[in-house]
N, C-alpha and C positions, 0 to 999 in steps of 0.2 A: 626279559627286562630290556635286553637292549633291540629289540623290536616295537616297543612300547616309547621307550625315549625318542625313537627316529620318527614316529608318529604325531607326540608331540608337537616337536617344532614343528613339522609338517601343518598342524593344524592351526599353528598361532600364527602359523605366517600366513595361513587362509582368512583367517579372521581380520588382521590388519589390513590386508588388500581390501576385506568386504565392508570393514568401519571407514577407509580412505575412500574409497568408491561412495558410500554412503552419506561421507562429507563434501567430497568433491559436487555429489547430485544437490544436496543441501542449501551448499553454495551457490549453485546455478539457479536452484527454482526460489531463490530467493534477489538473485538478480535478477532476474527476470520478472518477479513480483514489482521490486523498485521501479524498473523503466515501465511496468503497463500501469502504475500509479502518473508514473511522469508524464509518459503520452496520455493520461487520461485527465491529468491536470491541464495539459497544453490544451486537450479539445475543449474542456471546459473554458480555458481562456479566450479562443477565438471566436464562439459563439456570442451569438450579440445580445447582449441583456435589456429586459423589457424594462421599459423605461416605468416608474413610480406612478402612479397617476394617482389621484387621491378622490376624494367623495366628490368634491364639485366638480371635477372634470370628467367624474363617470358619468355622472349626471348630467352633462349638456351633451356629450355624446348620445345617452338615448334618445336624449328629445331632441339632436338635431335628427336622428334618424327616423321616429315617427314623426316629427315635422315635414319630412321630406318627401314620406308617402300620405299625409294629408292632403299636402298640397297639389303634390301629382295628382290625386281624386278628384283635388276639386276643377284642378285647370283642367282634366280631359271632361270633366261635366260641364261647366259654364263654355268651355272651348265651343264643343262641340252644340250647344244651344244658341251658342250667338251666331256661328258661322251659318245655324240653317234657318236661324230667323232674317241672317243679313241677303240670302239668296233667295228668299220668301218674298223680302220687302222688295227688292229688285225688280222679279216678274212680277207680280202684282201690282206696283207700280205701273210697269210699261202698260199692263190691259188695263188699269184706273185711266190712266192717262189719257188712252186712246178713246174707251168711252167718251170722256169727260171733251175731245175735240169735236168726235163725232155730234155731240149732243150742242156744242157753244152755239151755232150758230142759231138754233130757238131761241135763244136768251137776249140776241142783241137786235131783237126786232122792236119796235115800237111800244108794244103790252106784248111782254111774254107771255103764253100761258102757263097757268099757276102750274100744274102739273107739272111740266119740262123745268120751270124755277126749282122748283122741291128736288128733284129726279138730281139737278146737276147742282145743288144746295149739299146733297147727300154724299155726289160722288167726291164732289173737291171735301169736307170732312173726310170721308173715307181716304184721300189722299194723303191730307195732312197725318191722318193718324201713322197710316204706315211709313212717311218719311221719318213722323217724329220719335218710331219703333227703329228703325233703320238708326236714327243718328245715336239712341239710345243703346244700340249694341256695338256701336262704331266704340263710343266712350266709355264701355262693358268693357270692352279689349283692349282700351291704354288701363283702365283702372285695375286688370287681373295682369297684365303685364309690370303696372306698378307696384302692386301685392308681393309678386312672385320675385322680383330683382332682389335678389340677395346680395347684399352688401360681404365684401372677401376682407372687407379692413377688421381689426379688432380680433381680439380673442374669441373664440368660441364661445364664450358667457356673454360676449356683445353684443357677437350676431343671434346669440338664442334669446336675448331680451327686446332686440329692434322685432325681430320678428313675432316676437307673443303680441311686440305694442299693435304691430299692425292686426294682428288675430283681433284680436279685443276689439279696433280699431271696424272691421268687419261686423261685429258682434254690437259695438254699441249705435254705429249709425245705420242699421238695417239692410246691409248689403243685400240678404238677400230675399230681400222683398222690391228692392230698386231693382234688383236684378229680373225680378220676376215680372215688372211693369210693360215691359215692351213687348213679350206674350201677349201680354191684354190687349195694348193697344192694337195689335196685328190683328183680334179675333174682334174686334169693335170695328176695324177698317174693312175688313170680310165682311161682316154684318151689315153696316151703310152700303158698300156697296150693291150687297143682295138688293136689299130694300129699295133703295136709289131705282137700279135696273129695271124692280118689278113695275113700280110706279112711271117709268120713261116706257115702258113697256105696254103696260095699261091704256095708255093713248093712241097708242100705233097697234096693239094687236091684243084683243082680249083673251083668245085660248095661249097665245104663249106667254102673257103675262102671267096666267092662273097656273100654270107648268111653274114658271121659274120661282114664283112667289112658294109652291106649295113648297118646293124642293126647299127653300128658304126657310122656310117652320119647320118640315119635317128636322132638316139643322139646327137652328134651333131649341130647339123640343129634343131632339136627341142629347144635345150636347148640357144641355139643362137636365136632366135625365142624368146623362153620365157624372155630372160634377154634385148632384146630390149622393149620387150611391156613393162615390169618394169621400164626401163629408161624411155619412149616416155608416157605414161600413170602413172599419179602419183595414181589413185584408181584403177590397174593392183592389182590383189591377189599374184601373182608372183615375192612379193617384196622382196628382202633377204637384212637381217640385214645389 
């Protein structure tokens, strides 16, 4: 009995150390719960909160954003058409031109003959055409420069309505068919002048007239040729804008 009493206490006083101990840790991992709330509260607060944005402003966001790569399309296409129509008309020009010296003086004799009239009748049209292709891509590139100027004033629903006006604005006065006339005119200034040459040629020299004329048809004919299989065949590679 009195080996059992001395156990006892022995045991109760283990038990309180291991319930104190047990509250003591209780305590702790529940402070510690509190502060990784509070620093988790603080990060929450420093983070930057995304700002509301509501339907119509998601809305001009997309369409400023495919508006953007529209346009980008369209300027490196017309870009790049006007700049090699404008270095086209240029040297063709200079050789029209020279012809067309070469040949004046036939013209201001007394009676010209009809032949050399026709010949330099042809080349000065063939002239005219290519400057009036030339002036025609000159005002291609204020008019895609004036498309493309985006206006930074107004809300994003101001600049997405100026900008549809001008789309539309493209769409209803046939931009790009205007666009496309100065091509013509450059392959009708090519043409007169073949023609022209052959006929100034004719006079002065029969086997190299019959040379430059044939090359002139077989062009031509080629190019007549290619622009039906474009029309008659929609997956023809021969398709021009």
């Amino acid at each position: 009995m009195p080996l059992s009493d001395e156990r006892n206490p022995q045991t109760s006083s283990e038990e309180r150390l291991i319930n104190t101990v047990e509250k003591c840790f209780s305590n702790l991992m529940r402070k510690q719960e509190e502060q990784s709330d509070k620093f988790n509260k603080a990060l929450e607060s420093l983070k930057p909160k995304m700002p509301n944005t509501d339907t119509k402003t998601a809305f001009w966001n997309s369409y400023k954003t495919l508006a953007d790569e529209h346009d980008r399309d369209l300027q490196q296409r017309y870009s790049t058409d006007l700049d090699t129509a404008l270095i086209f008309a240029g040297l063709f020009s200079a050789v029209d031109s020279a012809f067309i010296i070469q040949i004046q003086p036939g013209i201001q004799v007394r009676s010209p003959d009809l032949v050399v009239l026709v010949a330099q009748n042809l080349l000065y049209f063939s002239l005219s055409s290519t400057l009036l292709a030339a002036l025609l891509a000159v005002l291609g590139k204020q008019w895609l420069t004036h498309y493309l100027a985006a206006s930074e004033r107004g809300t994003i629903e101001a600049r997405g309505l100026e900008r549809q006006r001008k789309l539309d604005g493209l769409h209803r006065w046939k931009f790009d068919t205007v666009m496309q006339i100065f091509p013509l005119l450059l392959q009708i200034g090519l043409f007169l002048f073949s023609t022209g040459l052959s006929i100034y040629l004719w006079r002065i020299h029969i086997s190299l007239a019959i040379v430059v004329l044939s090359f002139t048809a077989f062009g031509f004919i080629s190019y007549t040729v290619l622009l039906i299989s474009a029309v008659a065949a929609p997956d023809s590679p021969f398709q021009t804008p």
